[in-house]
C-alpha positions as CSV (number, residue, x, y, z in Angstrom):
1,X,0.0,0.0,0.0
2,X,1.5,3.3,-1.1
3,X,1.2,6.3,1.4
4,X,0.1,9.9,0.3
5,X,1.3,13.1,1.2
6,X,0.4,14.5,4.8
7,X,-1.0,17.9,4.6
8,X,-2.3,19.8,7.6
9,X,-5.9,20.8,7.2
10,X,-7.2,24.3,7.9
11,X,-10.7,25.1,7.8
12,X,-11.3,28.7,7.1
13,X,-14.4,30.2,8.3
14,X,-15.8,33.8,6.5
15,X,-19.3,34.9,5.4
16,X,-17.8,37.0,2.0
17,X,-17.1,34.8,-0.6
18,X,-14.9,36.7,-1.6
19,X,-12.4,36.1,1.3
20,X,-13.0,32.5,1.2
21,X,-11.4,31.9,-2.1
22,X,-8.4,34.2,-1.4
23,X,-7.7,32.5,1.8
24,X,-8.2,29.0,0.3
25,X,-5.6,29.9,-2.6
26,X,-3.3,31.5,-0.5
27,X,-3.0,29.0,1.7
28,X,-3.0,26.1,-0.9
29,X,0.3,27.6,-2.7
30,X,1.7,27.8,0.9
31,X,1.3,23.4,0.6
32,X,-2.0,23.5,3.3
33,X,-5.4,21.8,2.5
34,X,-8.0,24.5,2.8
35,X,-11.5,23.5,3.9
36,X,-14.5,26.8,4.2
37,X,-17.5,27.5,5.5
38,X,-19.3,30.2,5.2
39,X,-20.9,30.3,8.4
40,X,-20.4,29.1,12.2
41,X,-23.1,26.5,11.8
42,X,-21.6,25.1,8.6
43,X,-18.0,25.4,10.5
44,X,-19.0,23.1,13.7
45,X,-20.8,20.7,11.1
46,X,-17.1,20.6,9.3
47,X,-15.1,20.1,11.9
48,X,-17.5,17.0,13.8
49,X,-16.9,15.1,10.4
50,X,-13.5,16.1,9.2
51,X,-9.9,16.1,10.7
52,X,-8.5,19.4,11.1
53,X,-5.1,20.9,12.1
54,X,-6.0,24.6,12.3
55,X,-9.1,27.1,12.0
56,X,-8.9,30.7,11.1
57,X,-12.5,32.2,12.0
58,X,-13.7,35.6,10.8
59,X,-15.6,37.4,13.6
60,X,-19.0,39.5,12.2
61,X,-20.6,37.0,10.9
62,X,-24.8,36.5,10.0
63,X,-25.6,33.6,12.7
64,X,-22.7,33.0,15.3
65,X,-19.9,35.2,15.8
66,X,-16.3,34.4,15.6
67,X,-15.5,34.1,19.3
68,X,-19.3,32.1,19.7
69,X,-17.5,29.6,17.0
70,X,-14.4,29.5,18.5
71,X,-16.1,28.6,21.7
72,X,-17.8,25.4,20.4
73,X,-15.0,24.4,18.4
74,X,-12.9,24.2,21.3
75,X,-15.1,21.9,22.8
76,X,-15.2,19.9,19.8
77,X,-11.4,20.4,18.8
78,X,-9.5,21.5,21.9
79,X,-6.1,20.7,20.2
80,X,-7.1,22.6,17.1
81,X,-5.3,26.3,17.5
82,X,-7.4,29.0,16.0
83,X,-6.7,32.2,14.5
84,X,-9.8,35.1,14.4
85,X,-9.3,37.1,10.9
86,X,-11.1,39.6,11.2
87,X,-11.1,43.7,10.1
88,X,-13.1,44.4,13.5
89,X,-10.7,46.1,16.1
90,X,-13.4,46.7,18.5
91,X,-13.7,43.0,20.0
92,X,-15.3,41.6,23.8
93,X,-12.3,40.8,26.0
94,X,-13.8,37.3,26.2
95,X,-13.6,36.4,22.7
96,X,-10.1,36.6,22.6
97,X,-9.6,34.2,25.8
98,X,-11.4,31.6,23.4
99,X,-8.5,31.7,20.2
100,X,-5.0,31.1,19.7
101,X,-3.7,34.1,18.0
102,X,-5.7,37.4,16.6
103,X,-4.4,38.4,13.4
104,X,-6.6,41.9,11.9
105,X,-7.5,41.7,8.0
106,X,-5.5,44.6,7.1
107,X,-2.6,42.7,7.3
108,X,-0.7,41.2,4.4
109,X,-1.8,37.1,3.9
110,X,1.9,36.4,4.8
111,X,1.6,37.6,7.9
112,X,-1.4,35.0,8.9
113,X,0.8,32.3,7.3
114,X,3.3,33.0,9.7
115,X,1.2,32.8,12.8
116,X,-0.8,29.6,11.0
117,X,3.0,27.5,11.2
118,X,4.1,29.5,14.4
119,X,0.7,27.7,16.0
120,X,1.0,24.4,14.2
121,X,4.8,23.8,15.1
122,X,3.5,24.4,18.8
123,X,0.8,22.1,18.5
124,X,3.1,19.8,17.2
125,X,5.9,20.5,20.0
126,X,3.0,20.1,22.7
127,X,2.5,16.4,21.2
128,X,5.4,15.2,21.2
129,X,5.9,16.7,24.8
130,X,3.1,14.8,26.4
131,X,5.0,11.4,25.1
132,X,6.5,9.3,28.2
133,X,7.9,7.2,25.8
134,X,10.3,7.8,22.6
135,X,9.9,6.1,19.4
136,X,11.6,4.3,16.9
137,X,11.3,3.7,13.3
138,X,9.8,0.5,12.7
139,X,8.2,-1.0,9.5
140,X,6.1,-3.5,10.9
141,X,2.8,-4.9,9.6
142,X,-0.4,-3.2,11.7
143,X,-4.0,-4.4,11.8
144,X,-6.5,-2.0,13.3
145,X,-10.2,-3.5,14.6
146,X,-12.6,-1.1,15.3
147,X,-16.2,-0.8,16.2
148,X,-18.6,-0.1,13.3
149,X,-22.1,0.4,14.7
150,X,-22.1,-2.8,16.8
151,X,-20.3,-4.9,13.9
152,X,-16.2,-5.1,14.2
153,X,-14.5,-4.1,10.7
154,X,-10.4,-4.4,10.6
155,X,-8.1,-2.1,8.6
156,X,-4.9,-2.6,7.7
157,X,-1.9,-1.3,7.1
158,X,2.2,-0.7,8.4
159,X,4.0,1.5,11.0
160,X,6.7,3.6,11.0
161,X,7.0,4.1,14.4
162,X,6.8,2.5,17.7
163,X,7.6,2.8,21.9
164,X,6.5,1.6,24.6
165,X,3.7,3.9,24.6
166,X,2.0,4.0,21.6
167,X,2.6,3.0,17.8
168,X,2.3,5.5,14.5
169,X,1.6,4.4,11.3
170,X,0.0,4.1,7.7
171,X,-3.8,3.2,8.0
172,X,-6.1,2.0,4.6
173,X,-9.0,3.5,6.1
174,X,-11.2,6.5,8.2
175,X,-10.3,6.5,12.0
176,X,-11.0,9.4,14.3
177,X,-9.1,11.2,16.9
178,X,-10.2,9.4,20.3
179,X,-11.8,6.0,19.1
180,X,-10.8,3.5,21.0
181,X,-9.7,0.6,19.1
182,X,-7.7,-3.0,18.9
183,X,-4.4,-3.0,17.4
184,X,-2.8,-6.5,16.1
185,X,1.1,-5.4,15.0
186,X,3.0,-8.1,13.6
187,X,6.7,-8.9,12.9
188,X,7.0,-12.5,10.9
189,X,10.7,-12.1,10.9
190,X,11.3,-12.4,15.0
191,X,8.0,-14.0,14.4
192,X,6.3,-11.6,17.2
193,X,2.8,-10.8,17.4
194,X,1.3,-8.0,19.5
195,X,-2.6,-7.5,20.7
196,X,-2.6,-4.0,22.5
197,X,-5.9,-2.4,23.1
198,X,-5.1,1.3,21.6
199,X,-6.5,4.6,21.2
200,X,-6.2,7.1,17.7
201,X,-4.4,10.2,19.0
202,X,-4.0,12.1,16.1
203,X,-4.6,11.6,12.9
204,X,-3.0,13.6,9.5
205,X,-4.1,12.2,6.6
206,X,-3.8,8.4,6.5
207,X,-1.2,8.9,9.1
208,X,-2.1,8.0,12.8
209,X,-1.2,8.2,16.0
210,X,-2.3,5.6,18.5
211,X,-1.7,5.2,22.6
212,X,-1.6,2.1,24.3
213,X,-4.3,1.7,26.6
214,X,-5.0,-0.8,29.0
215,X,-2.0,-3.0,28.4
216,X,-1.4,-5.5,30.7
217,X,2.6,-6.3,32.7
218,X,2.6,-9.5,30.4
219,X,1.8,-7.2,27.1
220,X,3.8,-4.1,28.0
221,X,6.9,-6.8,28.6
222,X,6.1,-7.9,25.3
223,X,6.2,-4.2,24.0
224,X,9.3,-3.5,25.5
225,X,11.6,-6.5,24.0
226,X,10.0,-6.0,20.5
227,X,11.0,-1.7,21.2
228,X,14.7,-3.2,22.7
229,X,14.9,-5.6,19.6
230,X,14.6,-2.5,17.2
231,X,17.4,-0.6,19.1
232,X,19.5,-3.1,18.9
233,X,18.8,-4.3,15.3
């Protein structure tokens, strides 16, 4: 199975039409994926059935405002930084408690780009910060089972990494952040055979993320001399 390229996702968030489509081809010769809405209602519905990596929310807008969207998408998305874009100076103190970064629309598109990968190389910092355990390459061959509205389907695919804390890898399929999920990682060579119960961290692309959950002394042994095995070979 061939990977694709890993872009980070930004979901841009303006009522003017014309706006939209500058941000979406501004950002999409800067290499991101640019995702709009034209409203806070059509924003929320985007982000509960999309991945994201970043929003950028105007503020005036016909049926939520920016900081009212920001709000909710926290709750939603609270790793997802966002940026309010907006041309209105005159903002409610509490608005700005709810976003990452305020960038005003007189400035020059290059200046939002830079506060866009100033926040996403944070958010990237702050993940690998939270990590007890480091990783190591590892090409091994992954299995993912997951529950499917009562019935178990299994994905497969390959890592890339692995520690004693988690695994990341190449998935052939749609996984969200925060499902819980049963990983089967294989290695015919040493002929080992892993069963960790797992859950999707992060997700960019068909890239994932997942952290060992409820593994047991025998399986986090196992985990262990298959993560020694990889230093030493």
């Amino acid at each position: 199975m061939e990977s694709t390229p890993i872009h980070n996702v930004v979901l841009c968030v303006d009522d003017d039409e014309a706006i939209r489509s500058l941000l979406k081809t501004a950002l999409e010769q800067f290499g991101y994926a640019a995702v709009v809405a034209s409203n806070g209602r059509e924003a929320l519905r985007l982000a509960a059935q999309h991945r994201l990596d970043a929003v950028i929310v105007d503020y005036s807008m016909p049926d939520m405002n920016g900081g009212d969207v920001a709000l909710e998408m926290k709750r939603l998305r609270p790793d997802v930084p966002i940026i309010l874009f907006s041309g209105s100076q005159d903002l409610p103190s509490s608005t700005r408690t709810h976003v990452d970064a305020f960038v005003a629309k007189s400035e020059r598109l290059s200046t939002l780009v830079a506060v866009l990968q100033r926040l996403l190389q944070a958010s990237r910092m702050k993940l690998f910060a939270v990590r007890r355990f480091p990783r190591f390459p590892a090409r091994l061959s992954l299995a993912v089972t997951v529950d499917r509205a009562g019935e178990l389907a299994m994905l497969q695919g390959f890592s890339t990494e692995l520690g004693e804390g988690g695994i990341g890898g190449i998935v052939d399929g749609d996984l969200e952040p925060g499902e819980h999920v049963l990983l089967t990682i294989s290695d015919p060579p040493l002929e080992t055979q892993l069963e960790p119960r797992a859950q999707v961290r992060y997700r960019k692309d068909n890239y994932y993320g997942f952290a060992f959950s409820d593994v047991g002394p025998t399986e986090q042994a196992n985990v262990r001399q298959l993560c020694g095995r990889l230093i030493s070979g």
